[in-house]
C-alpha atoms as an extended CHARMM CRD file, in Angstrom:
* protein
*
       227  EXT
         1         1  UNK       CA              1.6910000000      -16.9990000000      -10.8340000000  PROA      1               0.0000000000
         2         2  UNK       CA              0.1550000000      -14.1690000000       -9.4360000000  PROA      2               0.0000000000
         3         3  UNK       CA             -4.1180000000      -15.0420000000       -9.1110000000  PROA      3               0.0000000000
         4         4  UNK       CA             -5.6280000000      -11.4940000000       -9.5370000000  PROA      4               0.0000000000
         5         5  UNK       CA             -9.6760000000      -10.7890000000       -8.4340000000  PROA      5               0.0000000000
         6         6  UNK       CA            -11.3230000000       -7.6020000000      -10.6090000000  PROA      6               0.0000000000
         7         7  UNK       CA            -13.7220000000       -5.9380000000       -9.1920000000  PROA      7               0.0000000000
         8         8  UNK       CA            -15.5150000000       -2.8570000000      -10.8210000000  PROA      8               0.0000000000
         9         9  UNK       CA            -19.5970000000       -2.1200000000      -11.5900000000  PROA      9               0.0000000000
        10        10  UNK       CA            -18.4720000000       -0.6560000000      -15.2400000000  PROA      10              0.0000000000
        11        11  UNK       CA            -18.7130000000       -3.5680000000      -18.0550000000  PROA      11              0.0000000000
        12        12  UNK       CA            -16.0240000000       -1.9360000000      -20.3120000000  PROA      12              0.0000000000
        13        13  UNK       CA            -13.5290000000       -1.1180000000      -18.0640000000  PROA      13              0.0000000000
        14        14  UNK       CA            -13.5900000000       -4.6160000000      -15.7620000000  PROA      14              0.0000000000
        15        15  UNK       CA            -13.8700000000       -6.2700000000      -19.1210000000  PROA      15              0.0000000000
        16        16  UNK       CA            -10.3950000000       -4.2430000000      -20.3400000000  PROA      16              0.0000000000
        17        17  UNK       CA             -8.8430000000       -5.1930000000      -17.0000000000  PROA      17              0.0000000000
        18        18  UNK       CA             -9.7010000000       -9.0820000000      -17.1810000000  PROA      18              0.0000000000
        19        19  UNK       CA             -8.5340000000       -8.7130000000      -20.8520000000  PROA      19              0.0000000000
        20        20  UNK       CA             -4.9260000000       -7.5730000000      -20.3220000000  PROA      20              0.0000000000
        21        21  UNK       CA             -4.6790000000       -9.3750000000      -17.1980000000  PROA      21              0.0000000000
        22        22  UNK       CA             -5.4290000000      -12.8520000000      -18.9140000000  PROA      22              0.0000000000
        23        23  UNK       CA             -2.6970000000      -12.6100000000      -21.2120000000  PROA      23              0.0000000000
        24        24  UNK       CA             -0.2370000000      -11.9760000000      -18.5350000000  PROA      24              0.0000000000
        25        25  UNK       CA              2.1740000000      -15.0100000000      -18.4150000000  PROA      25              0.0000000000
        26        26  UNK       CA              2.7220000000      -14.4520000000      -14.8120000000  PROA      26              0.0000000000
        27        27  UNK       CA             -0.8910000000      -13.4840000000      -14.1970000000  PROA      27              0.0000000000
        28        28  UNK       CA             -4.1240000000      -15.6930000000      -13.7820000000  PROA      28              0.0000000000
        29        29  UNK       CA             -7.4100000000      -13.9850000000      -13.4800000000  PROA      29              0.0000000000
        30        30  UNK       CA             -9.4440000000      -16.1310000000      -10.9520000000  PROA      30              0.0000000000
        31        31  UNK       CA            -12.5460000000      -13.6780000000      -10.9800000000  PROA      31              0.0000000000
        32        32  UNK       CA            -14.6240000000      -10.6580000000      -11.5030000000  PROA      32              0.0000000000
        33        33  UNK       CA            -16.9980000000       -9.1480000000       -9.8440000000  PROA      33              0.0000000000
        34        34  UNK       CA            -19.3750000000       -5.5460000000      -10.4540000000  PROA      34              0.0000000000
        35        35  UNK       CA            -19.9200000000       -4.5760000000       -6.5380000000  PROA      35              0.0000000000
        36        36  UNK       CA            -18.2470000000       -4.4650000000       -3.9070000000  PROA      36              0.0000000000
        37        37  UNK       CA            -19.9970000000       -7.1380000000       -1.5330000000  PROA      37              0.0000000000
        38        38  UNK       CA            -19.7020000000       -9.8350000000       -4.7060000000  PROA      38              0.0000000000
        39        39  UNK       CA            -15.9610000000       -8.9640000000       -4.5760000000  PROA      39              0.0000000000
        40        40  UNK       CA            -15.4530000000       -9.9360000000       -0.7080000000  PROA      40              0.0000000000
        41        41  UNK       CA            -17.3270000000      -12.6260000000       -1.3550000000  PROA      41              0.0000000000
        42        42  UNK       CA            -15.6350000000      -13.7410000000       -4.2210000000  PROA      42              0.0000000000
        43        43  UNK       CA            -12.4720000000      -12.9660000000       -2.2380000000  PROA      43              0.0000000000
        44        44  UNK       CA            -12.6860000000      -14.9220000000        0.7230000000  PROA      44              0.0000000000
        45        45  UNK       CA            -13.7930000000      -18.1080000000       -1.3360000000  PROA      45              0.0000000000
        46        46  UNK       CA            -10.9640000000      -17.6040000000       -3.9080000000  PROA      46              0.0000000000
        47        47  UNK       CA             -8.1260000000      -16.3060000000       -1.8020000000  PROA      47              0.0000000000
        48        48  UNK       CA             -6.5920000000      -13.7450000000       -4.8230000000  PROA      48              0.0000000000
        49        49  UNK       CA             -3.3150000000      -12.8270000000       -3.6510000000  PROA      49              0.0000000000
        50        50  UNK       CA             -4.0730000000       -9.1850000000       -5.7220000000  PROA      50              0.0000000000
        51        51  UNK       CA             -7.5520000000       -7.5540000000       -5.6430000000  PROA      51              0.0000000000
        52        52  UNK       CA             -8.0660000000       -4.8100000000       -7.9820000000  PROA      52              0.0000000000
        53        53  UNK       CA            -10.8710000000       -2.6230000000       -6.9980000000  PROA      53              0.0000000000
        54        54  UNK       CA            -12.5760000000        0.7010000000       -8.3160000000  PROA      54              0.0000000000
        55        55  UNK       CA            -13.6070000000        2.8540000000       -5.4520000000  PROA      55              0.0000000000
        56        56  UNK       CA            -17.2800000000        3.5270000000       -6.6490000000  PROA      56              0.0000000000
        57        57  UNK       CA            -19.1750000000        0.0490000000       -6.6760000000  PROA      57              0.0000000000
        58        58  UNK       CA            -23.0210000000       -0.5520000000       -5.3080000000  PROA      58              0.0000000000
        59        59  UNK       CA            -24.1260000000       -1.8140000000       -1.9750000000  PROA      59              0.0000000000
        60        60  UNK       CA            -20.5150000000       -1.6030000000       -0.7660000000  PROA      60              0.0000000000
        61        61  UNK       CA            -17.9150000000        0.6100000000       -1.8720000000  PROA      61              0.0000000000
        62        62  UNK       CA            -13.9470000000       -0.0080000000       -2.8010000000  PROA      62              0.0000000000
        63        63  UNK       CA            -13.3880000000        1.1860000000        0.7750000000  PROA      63              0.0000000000
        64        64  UNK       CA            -15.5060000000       -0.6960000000        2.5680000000  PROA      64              0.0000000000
        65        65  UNK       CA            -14.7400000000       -3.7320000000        0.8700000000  PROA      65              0.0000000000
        66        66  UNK       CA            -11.3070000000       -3.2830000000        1.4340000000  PROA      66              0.0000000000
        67        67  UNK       CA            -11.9280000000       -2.6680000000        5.4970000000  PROA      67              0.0000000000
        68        68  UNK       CA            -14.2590000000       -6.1030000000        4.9320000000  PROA      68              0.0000000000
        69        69  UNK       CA            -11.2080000000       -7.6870000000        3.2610000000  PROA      69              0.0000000000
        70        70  UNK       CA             -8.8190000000       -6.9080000000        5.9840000000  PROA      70              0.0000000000
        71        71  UNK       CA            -11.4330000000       -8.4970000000        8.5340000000  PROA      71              0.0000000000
        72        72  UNK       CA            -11.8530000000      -11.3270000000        7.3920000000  PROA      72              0.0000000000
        73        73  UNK       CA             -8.3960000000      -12.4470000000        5.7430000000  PROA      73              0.0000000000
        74        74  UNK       CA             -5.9760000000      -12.1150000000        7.9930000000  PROA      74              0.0000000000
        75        75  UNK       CA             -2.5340000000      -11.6240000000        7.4620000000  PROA      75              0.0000000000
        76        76  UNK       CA             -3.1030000000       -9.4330000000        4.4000000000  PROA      76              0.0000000000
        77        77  UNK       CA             -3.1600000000      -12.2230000000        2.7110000000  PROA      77              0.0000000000
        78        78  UNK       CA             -5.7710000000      -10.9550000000       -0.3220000000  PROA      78              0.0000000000
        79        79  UNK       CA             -3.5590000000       -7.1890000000       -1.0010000000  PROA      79              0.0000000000
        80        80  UNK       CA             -5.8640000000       -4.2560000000       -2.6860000000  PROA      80              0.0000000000
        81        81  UNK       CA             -5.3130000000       -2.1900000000       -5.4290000000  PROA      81              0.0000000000
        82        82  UNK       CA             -7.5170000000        0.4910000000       -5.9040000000  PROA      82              0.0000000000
        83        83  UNK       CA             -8.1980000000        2.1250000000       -8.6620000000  PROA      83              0.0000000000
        84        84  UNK       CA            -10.7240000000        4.6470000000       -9.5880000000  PROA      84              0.0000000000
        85        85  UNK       CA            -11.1060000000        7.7880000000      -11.6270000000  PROA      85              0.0000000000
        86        86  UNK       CA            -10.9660000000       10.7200000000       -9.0140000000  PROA      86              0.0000000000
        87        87  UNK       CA             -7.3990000000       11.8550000000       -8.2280000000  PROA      87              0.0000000000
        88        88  UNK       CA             -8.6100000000       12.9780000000       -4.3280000000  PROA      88              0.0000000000
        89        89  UNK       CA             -6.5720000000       13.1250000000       -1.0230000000  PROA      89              0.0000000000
        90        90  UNK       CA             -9.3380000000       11.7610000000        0.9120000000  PROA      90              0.0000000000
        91        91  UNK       CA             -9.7110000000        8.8900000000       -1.3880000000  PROA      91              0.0000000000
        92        92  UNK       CA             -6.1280000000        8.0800000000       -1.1220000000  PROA      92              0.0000000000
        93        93  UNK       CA             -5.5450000000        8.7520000000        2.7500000000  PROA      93              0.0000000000
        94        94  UNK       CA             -9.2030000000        6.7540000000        2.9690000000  PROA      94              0.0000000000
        95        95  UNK       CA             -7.9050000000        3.7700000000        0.8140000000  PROA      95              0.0000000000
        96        96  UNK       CA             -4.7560000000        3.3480000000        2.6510000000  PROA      96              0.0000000000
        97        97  UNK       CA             -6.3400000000        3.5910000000        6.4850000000  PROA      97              0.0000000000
        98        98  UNK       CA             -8.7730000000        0.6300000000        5.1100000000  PROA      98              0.0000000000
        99        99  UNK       CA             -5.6910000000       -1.5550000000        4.4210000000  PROA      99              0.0000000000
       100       100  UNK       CA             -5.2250000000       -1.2050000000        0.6610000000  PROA      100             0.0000000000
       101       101  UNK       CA             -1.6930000000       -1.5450000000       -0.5460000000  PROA      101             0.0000000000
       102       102  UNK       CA             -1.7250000000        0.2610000000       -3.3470000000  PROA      102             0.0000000000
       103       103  UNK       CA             -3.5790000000        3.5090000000       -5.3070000000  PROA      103             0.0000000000
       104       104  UNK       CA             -3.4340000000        3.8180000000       -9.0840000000  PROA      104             0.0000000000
       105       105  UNK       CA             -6.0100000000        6.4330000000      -11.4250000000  PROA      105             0.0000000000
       106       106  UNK       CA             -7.9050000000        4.8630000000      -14.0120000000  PROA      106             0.0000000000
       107       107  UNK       CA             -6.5270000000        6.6800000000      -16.5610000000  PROA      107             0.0000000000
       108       108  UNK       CA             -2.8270000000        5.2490000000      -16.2330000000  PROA      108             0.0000000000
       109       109  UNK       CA             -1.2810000000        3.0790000000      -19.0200000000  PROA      109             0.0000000000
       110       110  UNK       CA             -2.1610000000       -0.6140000000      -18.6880000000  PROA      110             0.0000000000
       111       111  UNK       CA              1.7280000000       -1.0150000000      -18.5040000000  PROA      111             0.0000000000
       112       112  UNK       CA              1.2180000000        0.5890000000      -15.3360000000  PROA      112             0.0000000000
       113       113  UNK       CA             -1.5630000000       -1.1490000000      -13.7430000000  PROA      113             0.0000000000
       114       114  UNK       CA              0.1610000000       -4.4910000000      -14.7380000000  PROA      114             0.0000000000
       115       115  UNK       CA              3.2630000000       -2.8670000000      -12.6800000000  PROA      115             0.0000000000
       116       116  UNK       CA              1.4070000000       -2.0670000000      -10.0920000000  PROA      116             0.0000000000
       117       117  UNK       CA             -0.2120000000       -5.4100000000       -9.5670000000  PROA      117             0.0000000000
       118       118  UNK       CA              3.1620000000       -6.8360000000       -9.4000000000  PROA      118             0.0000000000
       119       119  UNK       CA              4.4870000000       -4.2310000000       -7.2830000000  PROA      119             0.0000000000
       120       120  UNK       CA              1.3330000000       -5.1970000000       -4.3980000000  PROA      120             0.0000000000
       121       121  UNK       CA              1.9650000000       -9.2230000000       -5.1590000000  PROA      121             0.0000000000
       122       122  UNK       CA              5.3430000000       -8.9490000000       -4.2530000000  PROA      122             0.0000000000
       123       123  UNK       CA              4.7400000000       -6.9020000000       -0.7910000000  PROA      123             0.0000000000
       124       124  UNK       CA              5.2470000000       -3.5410000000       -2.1780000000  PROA      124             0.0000000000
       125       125  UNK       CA              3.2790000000       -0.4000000000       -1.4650000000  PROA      125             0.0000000000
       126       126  UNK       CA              2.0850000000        1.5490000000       -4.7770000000  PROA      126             0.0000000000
       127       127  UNK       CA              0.6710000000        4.9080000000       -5.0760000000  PROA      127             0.0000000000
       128       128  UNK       CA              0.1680000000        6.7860000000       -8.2900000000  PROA      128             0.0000000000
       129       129  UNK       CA              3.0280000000        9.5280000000       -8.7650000000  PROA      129             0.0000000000
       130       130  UNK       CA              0.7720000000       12.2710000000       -9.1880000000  PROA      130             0.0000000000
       131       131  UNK       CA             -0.7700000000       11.7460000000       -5.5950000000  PROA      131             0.0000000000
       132       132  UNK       CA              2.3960000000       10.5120000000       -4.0180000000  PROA      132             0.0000000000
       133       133  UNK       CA              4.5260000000       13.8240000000       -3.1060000000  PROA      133             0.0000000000
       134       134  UNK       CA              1.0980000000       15.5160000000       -1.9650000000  PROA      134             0.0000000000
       135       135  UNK       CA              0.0150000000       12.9830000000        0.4920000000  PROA      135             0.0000000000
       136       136  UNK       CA              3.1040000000       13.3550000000        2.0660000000  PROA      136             0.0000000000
       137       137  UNK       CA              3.5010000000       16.6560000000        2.0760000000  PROA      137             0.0000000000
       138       138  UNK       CA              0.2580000000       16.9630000000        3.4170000000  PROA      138             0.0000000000
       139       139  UNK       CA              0.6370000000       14.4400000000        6.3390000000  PROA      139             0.0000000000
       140       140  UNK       CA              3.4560000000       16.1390000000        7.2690000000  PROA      140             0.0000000000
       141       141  UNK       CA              1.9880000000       19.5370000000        7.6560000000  PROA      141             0.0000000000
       142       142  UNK       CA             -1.0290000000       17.7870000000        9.5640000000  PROA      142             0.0000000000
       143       143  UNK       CA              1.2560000000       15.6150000000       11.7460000000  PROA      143             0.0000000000
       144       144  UNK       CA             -0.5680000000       15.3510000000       15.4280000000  PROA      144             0.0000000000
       145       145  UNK       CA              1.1490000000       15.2820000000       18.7380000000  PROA      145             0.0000000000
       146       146  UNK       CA              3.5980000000       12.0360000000       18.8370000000  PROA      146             0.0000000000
       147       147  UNK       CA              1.4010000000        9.0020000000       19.5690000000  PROA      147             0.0000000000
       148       148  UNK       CA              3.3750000000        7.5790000000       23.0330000000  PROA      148             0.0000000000
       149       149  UNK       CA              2.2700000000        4.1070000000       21.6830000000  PROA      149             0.0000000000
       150       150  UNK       CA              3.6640000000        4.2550000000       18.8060000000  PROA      150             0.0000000000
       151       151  UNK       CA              6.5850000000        6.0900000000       20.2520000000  PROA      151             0.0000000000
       152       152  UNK       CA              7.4290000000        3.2390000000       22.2910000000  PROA      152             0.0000000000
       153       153  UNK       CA              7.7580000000        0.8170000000       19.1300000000  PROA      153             0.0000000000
       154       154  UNK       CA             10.5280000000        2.4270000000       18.2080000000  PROA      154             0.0000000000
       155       155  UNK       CA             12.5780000000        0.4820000000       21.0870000000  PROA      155             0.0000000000
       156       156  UNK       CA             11.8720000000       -2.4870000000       19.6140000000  PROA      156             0.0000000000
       157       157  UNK       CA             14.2360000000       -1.2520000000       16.9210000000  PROA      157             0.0000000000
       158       158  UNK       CA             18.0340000000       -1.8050000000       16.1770000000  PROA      158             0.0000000000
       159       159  UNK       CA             20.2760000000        1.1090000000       15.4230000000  PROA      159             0.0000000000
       160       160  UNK       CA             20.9210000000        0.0600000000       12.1910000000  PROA      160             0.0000000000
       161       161  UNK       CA             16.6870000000       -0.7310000000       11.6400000000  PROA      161             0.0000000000
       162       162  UNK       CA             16.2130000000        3.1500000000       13.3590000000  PROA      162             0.0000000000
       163       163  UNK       CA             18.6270000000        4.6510000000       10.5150000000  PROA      163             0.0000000000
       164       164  UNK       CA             16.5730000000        2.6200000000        7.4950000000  PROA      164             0.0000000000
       165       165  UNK       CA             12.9910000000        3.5640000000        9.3350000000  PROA      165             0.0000000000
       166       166  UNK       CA             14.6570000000        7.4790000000        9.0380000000  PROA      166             0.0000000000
       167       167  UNK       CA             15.9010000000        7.2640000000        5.4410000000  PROA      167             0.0000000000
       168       168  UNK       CA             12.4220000000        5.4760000000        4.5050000000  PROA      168             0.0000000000
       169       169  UNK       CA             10.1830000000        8.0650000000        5.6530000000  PROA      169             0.0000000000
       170       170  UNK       CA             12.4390000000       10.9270000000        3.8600000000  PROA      170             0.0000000000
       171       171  UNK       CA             11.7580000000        8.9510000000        0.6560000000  PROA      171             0.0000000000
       172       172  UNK       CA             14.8370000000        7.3410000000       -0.1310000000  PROA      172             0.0000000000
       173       173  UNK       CA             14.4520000000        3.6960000000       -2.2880000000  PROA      173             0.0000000000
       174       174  UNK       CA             16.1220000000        0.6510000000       -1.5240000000  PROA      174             0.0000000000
       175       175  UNK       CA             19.4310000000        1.5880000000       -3.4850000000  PROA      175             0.0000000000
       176       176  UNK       CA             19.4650000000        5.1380000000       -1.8910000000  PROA      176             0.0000000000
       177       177  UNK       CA             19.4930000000        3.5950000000        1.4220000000  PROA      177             0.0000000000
       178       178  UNK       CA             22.2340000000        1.4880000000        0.7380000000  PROA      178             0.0000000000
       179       179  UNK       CA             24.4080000000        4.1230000000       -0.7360000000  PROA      179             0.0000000000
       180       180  UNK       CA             24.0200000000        6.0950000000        1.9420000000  PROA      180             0.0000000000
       181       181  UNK       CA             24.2530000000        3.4080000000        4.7200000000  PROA      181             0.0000000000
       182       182  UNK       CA             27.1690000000        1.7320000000        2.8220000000  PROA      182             0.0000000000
       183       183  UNK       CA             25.5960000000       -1.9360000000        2.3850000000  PROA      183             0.0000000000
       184       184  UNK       CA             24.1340000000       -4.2590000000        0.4510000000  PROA      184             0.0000000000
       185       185  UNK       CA             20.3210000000       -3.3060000000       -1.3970000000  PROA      185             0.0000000000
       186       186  UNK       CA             19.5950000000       -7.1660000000       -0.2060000000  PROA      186             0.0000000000
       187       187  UNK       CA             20.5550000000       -5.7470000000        3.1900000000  PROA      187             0.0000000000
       188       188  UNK       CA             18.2500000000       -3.1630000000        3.1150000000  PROA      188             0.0000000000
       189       189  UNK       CA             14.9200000000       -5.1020000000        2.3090000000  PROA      189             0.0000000000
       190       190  UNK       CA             15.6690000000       -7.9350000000        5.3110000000  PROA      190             0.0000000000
       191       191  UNK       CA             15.6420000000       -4.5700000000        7.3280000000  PROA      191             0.0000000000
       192       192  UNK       CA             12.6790000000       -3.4160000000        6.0110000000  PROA      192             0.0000000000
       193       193  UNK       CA             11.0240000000       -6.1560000000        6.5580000000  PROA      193             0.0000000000
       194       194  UNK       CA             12.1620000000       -6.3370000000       10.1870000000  PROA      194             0.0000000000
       195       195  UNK       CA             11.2120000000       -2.9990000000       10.4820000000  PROA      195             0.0000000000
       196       196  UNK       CA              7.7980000000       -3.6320000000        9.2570000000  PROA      196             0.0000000000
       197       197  UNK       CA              6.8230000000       -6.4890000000       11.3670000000  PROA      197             0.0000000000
       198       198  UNK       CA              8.5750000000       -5.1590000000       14.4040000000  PROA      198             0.0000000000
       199       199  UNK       CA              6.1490000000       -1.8520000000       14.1050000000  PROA      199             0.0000000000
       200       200  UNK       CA              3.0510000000       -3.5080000000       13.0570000000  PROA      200             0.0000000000
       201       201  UNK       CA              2.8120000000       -2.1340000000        9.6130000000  PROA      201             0.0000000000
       202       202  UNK       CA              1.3350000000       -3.5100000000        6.3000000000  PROA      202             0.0000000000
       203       203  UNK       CA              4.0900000000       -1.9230000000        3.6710000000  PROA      203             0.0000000000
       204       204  UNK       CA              6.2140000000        0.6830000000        3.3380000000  PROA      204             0.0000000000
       205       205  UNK       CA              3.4230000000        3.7480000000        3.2480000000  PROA      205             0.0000000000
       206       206  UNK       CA              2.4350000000        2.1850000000        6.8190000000  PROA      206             0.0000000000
       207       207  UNK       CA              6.1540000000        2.4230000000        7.7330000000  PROA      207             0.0000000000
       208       208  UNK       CA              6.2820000000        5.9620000000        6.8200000000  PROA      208             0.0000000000
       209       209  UNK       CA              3.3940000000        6.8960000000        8.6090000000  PROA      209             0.0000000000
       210       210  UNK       CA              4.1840000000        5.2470000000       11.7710000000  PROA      210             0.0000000000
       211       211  UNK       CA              7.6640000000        6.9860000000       11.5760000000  PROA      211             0.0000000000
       212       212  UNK       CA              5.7920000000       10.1380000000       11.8480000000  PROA      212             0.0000000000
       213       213  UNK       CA              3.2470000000        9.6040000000       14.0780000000  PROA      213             0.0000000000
       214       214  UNK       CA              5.8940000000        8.1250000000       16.6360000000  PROA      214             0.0000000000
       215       215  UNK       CA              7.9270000000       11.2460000000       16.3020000000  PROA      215             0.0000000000
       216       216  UNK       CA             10.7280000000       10.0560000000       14.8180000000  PROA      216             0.0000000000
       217       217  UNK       CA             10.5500000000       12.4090000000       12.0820000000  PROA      217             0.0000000000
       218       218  UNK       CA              8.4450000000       15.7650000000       12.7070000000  PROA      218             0.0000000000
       219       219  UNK       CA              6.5350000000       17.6150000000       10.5830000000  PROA      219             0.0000000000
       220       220  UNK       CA              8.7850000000       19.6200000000        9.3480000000  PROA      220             0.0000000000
       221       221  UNK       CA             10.8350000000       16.5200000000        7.6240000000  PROA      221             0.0000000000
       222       222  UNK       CA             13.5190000000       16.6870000000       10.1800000000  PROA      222             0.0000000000
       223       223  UNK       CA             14.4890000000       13.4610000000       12.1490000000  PROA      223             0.0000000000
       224       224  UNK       CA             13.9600000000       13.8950000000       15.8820000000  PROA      224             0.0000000000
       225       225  UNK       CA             16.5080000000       13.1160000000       18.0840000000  PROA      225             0.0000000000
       226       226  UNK       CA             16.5170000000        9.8320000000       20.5180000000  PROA      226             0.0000000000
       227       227  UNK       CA             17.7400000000        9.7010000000       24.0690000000  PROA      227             0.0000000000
């Protein structure tokens, strides 16, 4: 049973989200709140394993709450979803630097909000498709100098773990990477999941990020070559 925290300072639409979430056979609503300080609070108490914020609250913002969240649960034990109504690249970039997991609009069919919360339960990274290409495409054409911390991670990696990182950060799914790698799509998750706690990061948008700013990929989209 996934337990799933609301938090948003409109009536109607934290009222629509508690709806279709309490029907959910594999969802339980444990509670709501309408700002963001109410929602860490509410949070921490209730241990959610899915909080579903809107950016735009009083007192403290989505954001904040969700740098508040990662503070003071560790483990990312309580994953964010944000959602809100402005389809913005600082938003997005924003949300994810804070910790969230995963960045849906408003506007999206409940179908896919329900999705999504699954998506974040289960460990998952989630952004909405229409903001998904451009925030890559964008990183990758602000890419900084390689960060020599970061660059030294990669080390800690396995051949095999070094060739999923790649394919991850190009894109491909699960399946895609198997194809190409020849094994199983089992396979590939235990080495994402390697991968991830290996470099430090929170889901795969982390792991795609840290494959850039380590160098293993540059800007262009090309993989960089390691001695």
């Amino acid at each position: 049973m996934i337990r799933v925290l609301v938090a948003d300072d409109q009536p109607l639409m934290r009222g629509a989200l508690a709806t279709i979430i309490g029907v959910q056979p594999d969802m339980e609503l444990v509670g709501e709140a309408a700002d963001g300080r109410t929602a860490v609070e509410t949070a921490v108490r209730l241990r959610p394993d899915v909080a579903v914020l809107d950016i735009r609250m009083p007192g403290l913002d989505g954001l904040a709450a969700t740098r508040e969240l990662a503070r003071l649960v560790p483990g990312n034990a309580v994953r964010v979803l944000i959602l809100t109504t402005f389809d913005l690249d600082e938003y997005v970039t924003a949300a994810l630097a804070a910790g969230a997991s995963g960045f849906l609009l408003k506007n999206a069919p409940p179908e896919d909000i329900l999705a999504g919360i699954r998506v974040v339960a289960s460990g998952e990274s989630l952004l909405a498709p229409t903001v998904t290409t451009r925030l890559l495409s964008r990183f990758r054409a602000e890419a900084a100098a390689v960060d020599p911390a970061r660059a030294a991670l990669l080390d800690q990696l396995t051949p095999r773990e070094t060739e999923v990182l790649r394919d991850l950060a190009r894109g491909a799914s699960n399946a895609e990477i198997g194809d190409r790698l020849y094994i199983g799509e089992t396979t590939v998750k235990t080495h994402v999941s390697r991968i991830l706690a290996k470099v430090g990061a929170r889901d795969r948008v982390q792991a795609v990020i840290f494959a850039y700013e380590a160098g293993l990929i540059t800007p262009g989209g090309a993989a960089a070559t390691r001695p």
